[in-house]
TIPA-579720 format. One record per atom (N, C-alpha, C, CB): z, x, y. Coordinates in steps of 0.001 Angstrom, whole numbers, plus 500000, padded with zeros to 6 digits. Each point is the difference from the previous one (the first is absolute). Last residue first. Glycine has a CB too. Layout:
<atoms>
ZXY ...
</atoms>
This chain:
<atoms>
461566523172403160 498922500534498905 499971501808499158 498540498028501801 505669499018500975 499212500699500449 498894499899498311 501919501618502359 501985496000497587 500269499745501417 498624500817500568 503031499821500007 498820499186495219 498832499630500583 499310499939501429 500686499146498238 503394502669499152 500139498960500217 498179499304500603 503163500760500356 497000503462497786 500194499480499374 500625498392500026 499742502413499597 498548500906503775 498925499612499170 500549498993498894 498782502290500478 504621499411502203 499266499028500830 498671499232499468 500957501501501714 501747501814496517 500689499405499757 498823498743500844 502674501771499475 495756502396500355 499878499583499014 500671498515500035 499758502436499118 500512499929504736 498825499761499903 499534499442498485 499870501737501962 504039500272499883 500118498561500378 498494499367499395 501740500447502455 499489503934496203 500745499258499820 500384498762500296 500090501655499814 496844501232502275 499873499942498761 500465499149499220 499799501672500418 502382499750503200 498563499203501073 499434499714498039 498967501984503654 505032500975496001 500128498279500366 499001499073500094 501508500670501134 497039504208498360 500517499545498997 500635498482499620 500102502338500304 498647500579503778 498665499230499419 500757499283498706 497738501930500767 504712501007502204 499963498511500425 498800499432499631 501366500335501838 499096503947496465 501493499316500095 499757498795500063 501180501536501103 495354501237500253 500576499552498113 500524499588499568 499860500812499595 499563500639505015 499008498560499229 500460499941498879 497815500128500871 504856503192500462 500221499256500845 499463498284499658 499960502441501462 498312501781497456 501286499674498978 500477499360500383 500450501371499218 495756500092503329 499580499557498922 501681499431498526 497148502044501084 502341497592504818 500410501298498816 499630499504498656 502162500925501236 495165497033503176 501503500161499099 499772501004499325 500742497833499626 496705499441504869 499633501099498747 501029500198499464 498405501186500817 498548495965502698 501142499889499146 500048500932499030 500048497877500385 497271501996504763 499678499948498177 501483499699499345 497831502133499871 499163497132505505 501038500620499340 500407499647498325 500703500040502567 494965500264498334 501358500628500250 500499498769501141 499407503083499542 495552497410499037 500895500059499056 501325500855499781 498004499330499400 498399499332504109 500392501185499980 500749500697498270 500255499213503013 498062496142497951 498705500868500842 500749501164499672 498848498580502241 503833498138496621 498930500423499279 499090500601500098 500519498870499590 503213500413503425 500855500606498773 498217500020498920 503598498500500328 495838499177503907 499705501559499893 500520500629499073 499832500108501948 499788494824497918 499233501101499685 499686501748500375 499487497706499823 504860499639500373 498651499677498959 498747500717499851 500701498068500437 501745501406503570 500835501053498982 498935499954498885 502828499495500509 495934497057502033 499442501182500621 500864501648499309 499424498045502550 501678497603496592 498710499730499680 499484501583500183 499795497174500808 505258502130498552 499149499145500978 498865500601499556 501387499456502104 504580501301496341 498191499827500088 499245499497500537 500163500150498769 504632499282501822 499505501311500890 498439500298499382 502751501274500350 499827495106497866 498994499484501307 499879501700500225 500978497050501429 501797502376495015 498933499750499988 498760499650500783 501420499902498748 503081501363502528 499705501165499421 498519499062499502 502768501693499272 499728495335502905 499416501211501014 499424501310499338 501799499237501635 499106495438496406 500207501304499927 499609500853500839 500045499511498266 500683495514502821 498875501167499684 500898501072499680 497999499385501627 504846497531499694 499153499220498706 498732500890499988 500797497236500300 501497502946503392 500682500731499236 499929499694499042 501041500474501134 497779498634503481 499076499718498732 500502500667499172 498073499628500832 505190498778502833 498818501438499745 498918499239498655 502235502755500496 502322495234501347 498443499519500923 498967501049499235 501056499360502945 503189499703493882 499671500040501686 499035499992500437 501282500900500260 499699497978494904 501454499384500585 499803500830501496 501949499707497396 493410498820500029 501200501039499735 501555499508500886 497826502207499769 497896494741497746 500394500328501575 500836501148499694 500048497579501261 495964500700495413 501395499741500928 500631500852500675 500383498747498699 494249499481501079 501195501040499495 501435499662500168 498465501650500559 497219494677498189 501206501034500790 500487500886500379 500115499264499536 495309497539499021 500748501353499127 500589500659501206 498232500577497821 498716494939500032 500430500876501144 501035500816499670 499363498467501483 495516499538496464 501451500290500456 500628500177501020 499732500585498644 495139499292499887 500629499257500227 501807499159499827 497388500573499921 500111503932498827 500301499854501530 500257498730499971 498640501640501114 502028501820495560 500252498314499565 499917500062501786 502011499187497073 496700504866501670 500131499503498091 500252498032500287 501959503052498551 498634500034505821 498309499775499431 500003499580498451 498971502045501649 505336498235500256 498556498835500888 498916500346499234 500508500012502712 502644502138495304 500457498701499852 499160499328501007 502373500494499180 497675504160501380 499028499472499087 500370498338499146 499499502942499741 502807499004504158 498333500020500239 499136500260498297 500441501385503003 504407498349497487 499603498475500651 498304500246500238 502693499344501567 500154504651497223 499397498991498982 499827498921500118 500634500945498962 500845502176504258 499229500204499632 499327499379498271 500937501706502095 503735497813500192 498468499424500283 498904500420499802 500822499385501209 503780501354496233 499372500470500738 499047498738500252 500499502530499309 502650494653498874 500145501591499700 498840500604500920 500910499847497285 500500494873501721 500782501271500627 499637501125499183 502019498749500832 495655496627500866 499877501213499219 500880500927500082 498096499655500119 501130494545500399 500026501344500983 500681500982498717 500534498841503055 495441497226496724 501101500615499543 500341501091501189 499384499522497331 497481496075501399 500549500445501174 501374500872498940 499067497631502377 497971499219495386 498772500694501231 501041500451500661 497755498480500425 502381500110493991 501310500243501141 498614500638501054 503155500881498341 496187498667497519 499475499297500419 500722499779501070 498975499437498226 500375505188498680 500888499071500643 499456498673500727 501238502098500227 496566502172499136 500060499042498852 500767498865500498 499889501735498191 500162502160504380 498529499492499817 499919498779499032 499133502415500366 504923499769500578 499790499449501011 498175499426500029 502364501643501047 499650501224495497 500423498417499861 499828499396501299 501752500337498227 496584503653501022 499669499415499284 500193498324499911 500185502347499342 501797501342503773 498668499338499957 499405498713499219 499890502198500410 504243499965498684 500153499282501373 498514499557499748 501916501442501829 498809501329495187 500311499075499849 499326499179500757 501696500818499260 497911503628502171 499062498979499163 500332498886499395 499140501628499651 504056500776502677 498791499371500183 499303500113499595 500250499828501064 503870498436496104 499545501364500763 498509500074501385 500971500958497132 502916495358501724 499078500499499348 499640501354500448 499386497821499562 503518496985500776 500217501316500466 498666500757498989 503160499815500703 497820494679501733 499474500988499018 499886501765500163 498773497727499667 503370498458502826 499071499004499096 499695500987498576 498595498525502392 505877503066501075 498620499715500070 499111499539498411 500302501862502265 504774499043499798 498943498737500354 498528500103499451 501285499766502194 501716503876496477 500678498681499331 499149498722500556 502621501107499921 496216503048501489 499837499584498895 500242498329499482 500484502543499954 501296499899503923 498508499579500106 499377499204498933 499802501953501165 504496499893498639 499919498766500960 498647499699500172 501995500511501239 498609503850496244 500490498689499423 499895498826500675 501351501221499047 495771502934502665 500914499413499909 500529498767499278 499522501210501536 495778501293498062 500724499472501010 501495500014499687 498020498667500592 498267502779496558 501070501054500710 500941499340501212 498140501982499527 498832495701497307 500899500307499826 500988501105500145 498850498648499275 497838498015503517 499419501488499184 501440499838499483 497976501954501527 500203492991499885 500499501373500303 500120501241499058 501073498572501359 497363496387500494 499710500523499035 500741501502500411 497723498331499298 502489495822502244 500841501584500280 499426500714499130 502280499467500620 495718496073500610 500256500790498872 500333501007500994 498511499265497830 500333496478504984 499395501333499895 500646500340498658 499682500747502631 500747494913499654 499238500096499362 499606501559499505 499623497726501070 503435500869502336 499998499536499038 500036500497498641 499297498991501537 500606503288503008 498815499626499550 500873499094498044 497794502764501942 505217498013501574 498710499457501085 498583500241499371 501403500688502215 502970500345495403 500286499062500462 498335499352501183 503200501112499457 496961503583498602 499903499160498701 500041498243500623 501517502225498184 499267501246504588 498899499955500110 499833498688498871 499517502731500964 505086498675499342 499218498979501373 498651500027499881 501585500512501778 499766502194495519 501061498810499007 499359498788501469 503311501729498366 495909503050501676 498826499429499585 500854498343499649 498300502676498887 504148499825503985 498989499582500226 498654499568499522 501327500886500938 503149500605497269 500139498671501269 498321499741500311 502715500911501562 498159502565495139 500076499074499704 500081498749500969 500657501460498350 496439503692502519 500863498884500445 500186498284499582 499487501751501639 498509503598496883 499770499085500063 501507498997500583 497821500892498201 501975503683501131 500013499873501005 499642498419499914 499626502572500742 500114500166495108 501379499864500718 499737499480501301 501075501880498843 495202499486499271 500534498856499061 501191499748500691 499066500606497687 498776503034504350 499556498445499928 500188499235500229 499698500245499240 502230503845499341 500445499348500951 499013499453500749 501755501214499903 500165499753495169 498762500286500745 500371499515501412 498280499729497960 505350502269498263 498926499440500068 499253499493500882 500808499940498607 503764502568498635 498410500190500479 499591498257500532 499182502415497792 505071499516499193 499441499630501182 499074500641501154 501800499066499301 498729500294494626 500041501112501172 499851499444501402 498965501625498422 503003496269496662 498853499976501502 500427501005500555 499578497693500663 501318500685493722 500630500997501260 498803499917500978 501572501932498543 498460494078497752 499514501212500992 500623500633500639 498679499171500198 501615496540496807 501029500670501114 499565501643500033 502309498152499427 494995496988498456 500059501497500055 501716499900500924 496580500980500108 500102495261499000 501642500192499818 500245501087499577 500488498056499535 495408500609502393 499920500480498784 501103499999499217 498477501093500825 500642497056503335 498645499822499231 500551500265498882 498145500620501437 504623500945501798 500275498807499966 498922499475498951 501099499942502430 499047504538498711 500839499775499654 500452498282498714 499958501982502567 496937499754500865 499222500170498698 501440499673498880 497700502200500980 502434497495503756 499223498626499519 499499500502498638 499098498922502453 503289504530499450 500900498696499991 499415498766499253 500852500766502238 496629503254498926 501200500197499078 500422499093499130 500618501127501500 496965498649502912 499185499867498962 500521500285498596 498454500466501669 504163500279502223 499511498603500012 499123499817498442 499803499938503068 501331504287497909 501236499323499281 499735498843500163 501660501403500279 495188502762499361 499838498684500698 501146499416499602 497599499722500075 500562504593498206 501329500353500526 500176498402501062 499776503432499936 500540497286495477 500254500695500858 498370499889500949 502216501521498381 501612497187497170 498761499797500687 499973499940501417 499481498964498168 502736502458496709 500211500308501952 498761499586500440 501479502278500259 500771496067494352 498686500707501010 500474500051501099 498100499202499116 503708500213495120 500549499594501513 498599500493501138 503173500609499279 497033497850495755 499500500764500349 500492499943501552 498255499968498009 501611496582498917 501738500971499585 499265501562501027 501160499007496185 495890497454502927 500799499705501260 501176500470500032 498993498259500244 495630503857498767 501433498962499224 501232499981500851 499439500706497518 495313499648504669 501492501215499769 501200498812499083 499808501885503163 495949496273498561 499517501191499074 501304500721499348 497780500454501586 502354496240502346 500209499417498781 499584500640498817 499901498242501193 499213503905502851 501912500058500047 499967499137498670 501157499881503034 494524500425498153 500380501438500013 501527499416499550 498236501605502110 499749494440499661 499442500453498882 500792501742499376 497492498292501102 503015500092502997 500549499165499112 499975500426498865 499577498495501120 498216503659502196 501340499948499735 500703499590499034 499712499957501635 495882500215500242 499534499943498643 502209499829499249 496442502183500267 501305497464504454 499251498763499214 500439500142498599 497824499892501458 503667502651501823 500875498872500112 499204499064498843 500902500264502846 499820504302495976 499217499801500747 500477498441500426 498191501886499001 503366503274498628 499208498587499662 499619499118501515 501559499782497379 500083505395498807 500019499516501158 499145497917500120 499957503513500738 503475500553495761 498940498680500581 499539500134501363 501201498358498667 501730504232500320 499310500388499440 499111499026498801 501567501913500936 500181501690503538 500188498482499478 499610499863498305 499251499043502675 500722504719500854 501326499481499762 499843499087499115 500854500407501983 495383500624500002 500293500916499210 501284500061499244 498564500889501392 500343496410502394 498719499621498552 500468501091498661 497336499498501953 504370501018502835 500876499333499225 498907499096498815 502128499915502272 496032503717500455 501204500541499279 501093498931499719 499537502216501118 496096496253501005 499715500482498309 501041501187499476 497212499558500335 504152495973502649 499178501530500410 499829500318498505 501205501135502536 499083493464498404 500677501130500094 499069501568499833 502013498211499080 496968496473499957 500412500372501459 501101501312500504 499543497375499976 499481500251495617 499032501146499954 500142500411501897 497954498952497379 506112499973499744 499270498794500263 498481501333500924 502779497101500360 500621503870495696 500060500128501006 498304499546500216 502365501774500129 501822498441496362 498615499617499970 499801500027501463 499846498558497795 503193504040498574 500011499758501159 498583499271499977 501693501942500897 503122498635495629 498220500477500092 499297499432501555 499608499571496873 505710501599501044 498914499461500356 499083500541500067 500929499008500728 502791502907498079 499744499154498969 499227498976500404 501860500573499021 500642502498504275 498819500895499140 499472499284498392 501339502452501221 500149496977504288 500195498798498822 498578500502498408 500843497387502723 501073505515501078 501490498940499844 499961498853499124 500471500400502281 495289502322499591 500647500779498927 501298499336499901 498829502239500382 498423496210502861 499245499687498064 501094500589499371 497107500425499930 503487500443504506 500574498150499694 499568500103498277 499116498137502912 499436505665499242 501624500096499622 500520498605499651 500447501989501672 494891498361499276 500413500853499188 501435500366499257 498220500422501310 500265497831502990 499678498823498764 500697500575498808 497512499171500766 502182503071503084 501297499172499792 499412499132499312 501415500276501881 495987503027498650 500814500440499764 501551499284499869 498204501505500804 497125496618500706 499958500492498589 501629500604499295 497172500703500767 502305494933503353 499553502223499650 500124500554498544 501329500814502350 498065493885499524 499919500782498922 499662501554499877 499554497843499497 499018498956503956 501595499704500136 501041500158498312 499023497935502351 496242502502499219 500513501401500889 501622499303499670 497701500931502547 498739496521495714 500020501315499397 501098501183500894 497219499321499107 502559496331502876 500610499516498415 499619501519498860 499208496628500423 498955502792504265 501348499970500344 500476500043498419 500015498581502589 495495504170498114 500414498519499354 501945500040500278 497464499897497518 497517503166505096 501047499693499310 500768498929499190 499697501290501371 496073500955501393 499986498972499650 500955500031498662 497712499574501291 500725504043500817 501590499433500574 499521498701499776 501132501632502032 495230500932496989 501550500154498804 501135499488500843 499412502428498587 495194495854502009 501126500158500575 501754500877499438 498281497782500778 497053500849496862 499666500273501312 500975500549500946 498577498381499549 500628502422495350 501243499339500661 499206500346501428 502613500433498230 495189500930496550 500531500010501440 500700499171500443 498526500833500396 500073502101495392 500821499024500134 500160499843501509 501067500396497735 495845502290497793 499989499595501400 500907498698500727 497706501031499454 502261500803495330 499622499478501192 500501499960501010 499293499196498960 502187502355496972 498444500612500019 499552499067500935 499463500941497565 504671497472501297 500356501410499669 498568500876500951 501457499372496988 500302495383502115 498660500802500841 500280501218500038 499385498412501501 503831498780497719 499469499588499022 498945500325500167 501179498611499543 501750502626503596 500465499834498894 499486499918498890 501001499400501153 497601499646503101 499728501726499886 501131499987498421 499691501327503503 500178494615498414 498777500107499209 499601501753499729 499128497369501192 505242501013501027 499249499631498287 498697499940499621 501559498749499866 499447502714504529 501063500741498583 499144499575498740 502818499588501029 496411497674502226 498519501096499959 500846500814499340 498258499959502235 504651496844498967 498805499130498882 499297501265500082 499621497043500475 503790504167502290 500750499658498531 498256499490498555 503260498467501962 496719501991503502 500149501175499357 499810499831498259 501633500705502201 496200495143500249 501336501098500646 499901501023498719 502116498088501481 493136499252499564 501402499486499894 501024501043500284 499240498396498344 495648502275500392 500592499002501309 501508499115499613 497114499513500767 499937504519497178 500843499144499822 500358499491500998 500478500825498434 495058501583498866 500510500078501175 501064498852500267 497851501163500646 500170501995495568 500366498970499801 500484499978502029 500682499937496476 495658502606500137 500767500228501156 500342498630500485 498921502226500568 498277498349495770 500186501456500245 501131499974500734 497735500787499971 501059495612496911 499911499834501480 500734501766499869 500330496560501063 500310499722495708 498509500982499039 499632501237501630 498093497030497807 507017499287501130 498468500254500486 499662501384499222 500159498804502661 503777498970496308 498629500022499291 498981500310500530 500657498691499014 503830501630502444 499999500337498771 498809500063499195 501947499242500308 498706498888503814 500367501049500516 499944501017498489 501523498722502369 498294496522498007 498670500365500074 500223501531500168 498933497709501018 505131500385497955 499139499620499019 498720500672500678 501249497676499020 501485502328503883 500780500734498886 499176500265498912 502006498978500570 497149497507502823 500008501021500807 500344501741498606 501123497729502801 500441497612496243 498628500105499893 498823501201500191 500947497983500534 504393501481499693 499291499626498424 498155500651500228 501892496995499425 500679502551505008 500253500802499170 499400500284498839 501473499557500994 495493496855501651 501733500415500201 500390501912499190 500803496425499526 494147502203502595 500798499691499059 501672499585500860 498259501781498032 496218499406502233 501065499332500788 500944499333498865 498403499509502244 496780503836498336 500959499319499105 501126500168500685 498994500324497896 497447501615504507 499245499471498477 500911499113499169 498699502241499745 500940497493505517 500918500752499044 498824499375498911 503158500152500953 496609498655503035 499159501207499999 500153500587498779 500145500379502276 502596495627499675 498880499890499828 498522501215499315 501474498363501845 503118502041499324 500230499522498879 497966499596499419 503367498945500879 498112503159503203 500096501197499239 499509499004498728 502140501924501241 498590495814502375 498777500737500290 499688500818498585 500533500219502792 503279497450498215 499187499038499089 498317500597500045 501840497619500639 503235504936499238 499074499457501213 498838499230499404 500532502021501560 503515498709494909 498951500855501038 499053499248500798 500010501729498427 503228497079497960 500647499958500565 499028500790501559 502163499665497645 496811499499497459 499645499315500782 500581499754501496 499389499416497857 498896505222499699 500654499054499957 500088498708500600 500599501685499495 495501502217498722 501254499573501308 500947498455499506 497950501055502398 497678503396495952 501365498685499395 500774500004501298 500575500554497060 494509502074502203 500795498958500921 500765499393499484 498633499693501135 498133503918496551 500457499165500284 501021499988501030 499187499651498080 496548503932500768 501505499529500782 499682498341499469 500442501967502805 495943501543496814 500505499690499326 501791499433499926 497737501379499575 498973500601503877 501308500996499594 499904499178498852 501752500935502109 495023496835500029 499836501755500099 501132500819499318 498907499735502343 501612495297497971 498516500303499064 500399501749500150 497563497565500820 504941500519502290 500935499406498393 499196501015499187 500538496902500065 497792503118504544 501123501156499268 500497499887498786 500738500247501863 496682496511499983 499530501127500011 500514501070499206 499469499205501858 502589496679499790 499193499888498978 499525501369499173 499404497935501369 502728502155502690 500774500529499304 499102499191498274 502683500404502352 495644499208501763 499673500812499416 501358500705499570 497686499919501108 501564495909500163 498525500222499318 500248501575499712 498192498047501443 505351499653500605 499542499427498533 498962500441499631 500838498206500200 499955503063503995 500703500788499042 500157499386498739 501079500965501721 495485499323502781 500452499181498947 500833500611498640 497950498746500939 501307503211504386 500184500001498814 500676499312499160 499538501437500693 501054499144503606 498692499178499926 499196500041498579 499813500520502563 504580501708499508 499583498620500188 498868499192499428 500959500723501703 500549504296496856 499171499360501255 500036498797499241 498310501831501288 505983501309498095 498848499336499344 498917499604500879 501505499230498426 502349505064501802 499411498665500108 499115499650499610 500703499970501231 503321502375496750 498564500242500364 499530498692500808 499517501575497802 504831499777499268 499875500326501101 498370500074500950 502307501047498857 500732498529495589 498604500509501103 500128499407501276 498250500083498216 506426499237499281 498590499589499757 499280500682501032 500461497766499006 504467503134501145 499223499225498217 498590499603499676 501998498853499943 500696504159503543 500133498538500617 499388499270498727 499671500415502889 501297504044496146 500966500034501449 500058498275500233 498998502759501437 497783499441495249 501864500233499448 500780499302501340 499899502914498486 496143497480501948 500015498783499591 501236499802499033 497466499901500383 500657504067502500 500380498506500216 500176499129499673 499550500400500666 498901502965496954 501451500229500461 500210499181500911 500159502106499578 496031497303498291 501116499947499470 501029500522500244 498895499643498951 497150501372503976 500664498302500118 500803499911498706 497853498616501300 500546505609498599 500755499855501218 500585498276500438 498341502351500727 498437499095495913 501920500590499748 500515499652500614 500136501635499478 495387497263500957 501333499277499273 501336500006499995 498696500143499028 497415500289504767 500670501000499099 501493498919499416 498988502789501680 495924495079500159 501371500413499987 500873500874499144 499632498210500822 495270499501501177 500618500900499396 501445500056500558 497813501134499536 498282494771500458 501072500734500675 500577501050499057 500536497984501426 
</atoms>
């Protein structure tokens, strides 16, 4: 099929992703295979993505991880199945590469709830701090910062900074809070944070908890304190995973996106694995910005290679310097190779 580019990137300013139909009958694992080989493309998706996508993916990460391969691939053309903020960062640390995003309105409630320009003025009131900002943000508050970190590596990053050293951590205040508490920090918080994580319902996982016994509460530490406070075990996901595979515990309910219950079946199918419940009827435990990817975006963002991620080179520079900055500290707690 021929299509005028130009012309579909200006559509794609309008609705975020190519616009084409696909024929049905076309095996699209097989030939986005194809496409990997021909363009020299990797696949990083997150675990939070359609289990179609996860499956197809060259590498399934969290943040940390996703960050990490994004830094080392050898891959002409990095293709990102996840939201705005993660394919930033890899156009961050990918200056000389090819950076796609199937979808750009595949947005982040917890990046959009950090405008650059009112961050900016919050930073400046606390001009004897240093800012660590949680990597779920835009690459004009990466630039602000000056750490950045990660749920897996958080801890770690904030216990780097001597403790006469005051910090704004920005922009997850749940995730703030519990770093708060870990570390006996008192953190300036920026209020931010995900609306997910926030929507989970304490009454009702507290009744789910009551009719499966036997299940472990495991939860993201963006949830909510009340969440927290019940649950068996808090972590990042990959944490989550990890310990839900290990664990001799067969029944956990999961608070954070669902899209990571499909690789907790296939890593441990003889399990079982919850979600918890949100506080109304909607599936409001899927991210809607990470679901706007699908199989078929996928591969036309590689068949056509667009819609693209592209920055101001002073801009990357900026917000490469933290991404850097987390990246040693993380090597040095041992958290990455």
């Amino acid at each position: 099929m021929d299509i005028n580019i130009a012309g579909a990137k200006n559509k794609i300013n309008e609705i975020g992703f190519l616009d084409i139909d696909v024929d049905p009958e076309l095996d699209l694992f097989h030939e986005i295979e194809i496409l990997k080989k021909e363009k020299n493309a990797i696949v990083l998706a997150h675990y939070y993505q359609e289990p179609d996508i996860q499956d197809v993916a060259d590498y399934i990460g969290d943040s940390l991880g996703l960050a990490q391969q994004a830094a080392m691939t050898n891959a002409g053309m990095i293709v990102f199945a996840g939201v705005n903020f993660m394919a930033e960062t890899a156009k961050i640390l990918n200056h000389s590469k090819k950076v796609l995003l199937p979808d750009l309105k595949a947005g982040c409630s917890l990046a959009d709830s950090a405008p650059a320009d009112l961050f900016k003025r919050f930073k400046d009131k606390y001009a004897d701090h240093i800012v660590i900002s949680y990597i779920n943000c835009s690459a004009d508050i990466k630039a602000l910062s000056d750490i950045i970190c990660t749920s897996s590596n958080a801890k770690a990053i904030i216990e780097s900074v001597p403790r006469e050293q005051p910090i704004i951590f920005a922009p997850d205040k749940n995730l703030g809070a519990y770093l708060n508490k870990q570390t006996g920090r008192n953190m300036v918080l920026w209020n931010g944070a995900c609306m997910v994580h926030e929507i989970f319902s304490l009454e009702k996982i507290t009744k789910l908890k009551m009719r499966n016994p036997g299940a472990k509460l495991i939860a993201h530490p963006e949830c909510e304190e009340a969440v927290l406070r019940i649950a068996d075990y808090i972590g990042s996901t990959t944490q989550l995973l990890n310990y839900a595979v290990t664990d001799s515990c067969n029944e956990f309910i999961v608070a954070t996106e669902t899209g990571i219950l499909h690789q907790m079946q296939k890593d441990a199918p003889g399990k079982t694995f919850i979600p918890a419940p949100p506080n109304n009827s909607c599936a409001c435990n899927d991210c809607p910005h990470m679901k706007l990817n699908t199989l078929e975006k996928l591969y036309l963002c590689m068949q056509y290679e667009t819609p693209e991620i592209t920055m101001d080179e002073g801009l990357r520079l900026a917000a490469l310097k933290p991404m850097e900055r987390m990246m040693q500290i993380s090597k040095a707690a041992g958290l990455i190779k």
